[in-house]
N, C-alpha and C positions, 0 to 999 in steps of 0.2 A: 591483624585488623579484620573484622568481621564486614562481610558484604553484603548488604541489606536489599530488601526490595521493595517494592511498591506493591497494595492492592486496592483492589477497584471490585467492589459488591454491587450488586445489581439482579433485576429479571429483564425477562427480554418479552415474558410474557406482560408484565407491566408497565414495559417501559421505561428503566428508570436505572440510574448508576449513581453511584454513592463509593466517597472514601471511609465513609463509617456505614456499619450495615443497620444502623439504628435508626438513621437518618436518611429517608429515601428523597428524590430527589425528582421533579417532572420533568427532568431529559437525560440521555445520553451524554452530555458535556461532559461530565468527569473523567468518563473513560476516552474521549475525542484529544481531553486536554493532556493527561497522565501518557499516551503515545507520543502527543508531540512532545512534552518534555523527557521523554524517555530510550527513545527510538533516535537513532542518528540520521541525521541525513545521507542518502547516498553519496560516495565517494566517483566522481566521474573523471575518468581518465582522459585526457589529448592525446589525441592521433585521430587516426583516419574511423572512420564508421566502424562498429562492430558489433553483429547483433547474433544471439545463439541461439538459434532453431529449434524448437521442442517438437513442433508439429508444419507437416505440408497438408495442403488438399487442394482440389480443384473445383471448381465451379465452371460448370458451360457462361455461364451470365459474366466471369469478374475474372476467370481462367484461374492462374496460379497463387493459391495462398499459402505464403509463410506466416505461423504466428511463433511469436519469441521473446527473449527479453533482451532490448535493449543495452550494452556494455558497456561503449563510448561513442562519441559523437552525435547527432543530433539527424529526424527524418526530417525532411521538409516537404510536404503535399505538391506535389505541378499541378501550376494552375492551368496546365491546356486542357 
């Protein structure tokens, strides 16, 4: 069984995405649409928080920054 794929033509300099390259298009949509039906949803796990760290830094203004990606569970902003 052969496993096929999907293309999406376009410029970026023109603005435009097309499933046929003959047939240009006045937006992006095609290729907006062609992710979502191609691309899975994130798989998110239960349990407690869990986020992987790529980068630290500091700020005098905001002090400690982790940025990272998300694993499982969910942040919530404090409102104080």
């Amino acid at each position: 069984m052969a496993v096929g794929f999907s293309n999406v033509y376009g410029s970026a300099k023109n603005n435009w995405m097309s499933t046929d390259w003959k047939k240009q298009t006045d937006s992006v949509a095609p290729l907006l649409d062609m992710v979502l039906e191609h691309v899975p949803s994130p798989e998110i796990g239960e349990g407690n928080t869990q986020m992987l760290i790529t980068s630290l830094d500091f700020s005098s203004f905001t002090g400690r920054i982790a940025i990272g990606r998300l694993q499982r569970g969910q942040l919530i902003q404090d409102e104080s």
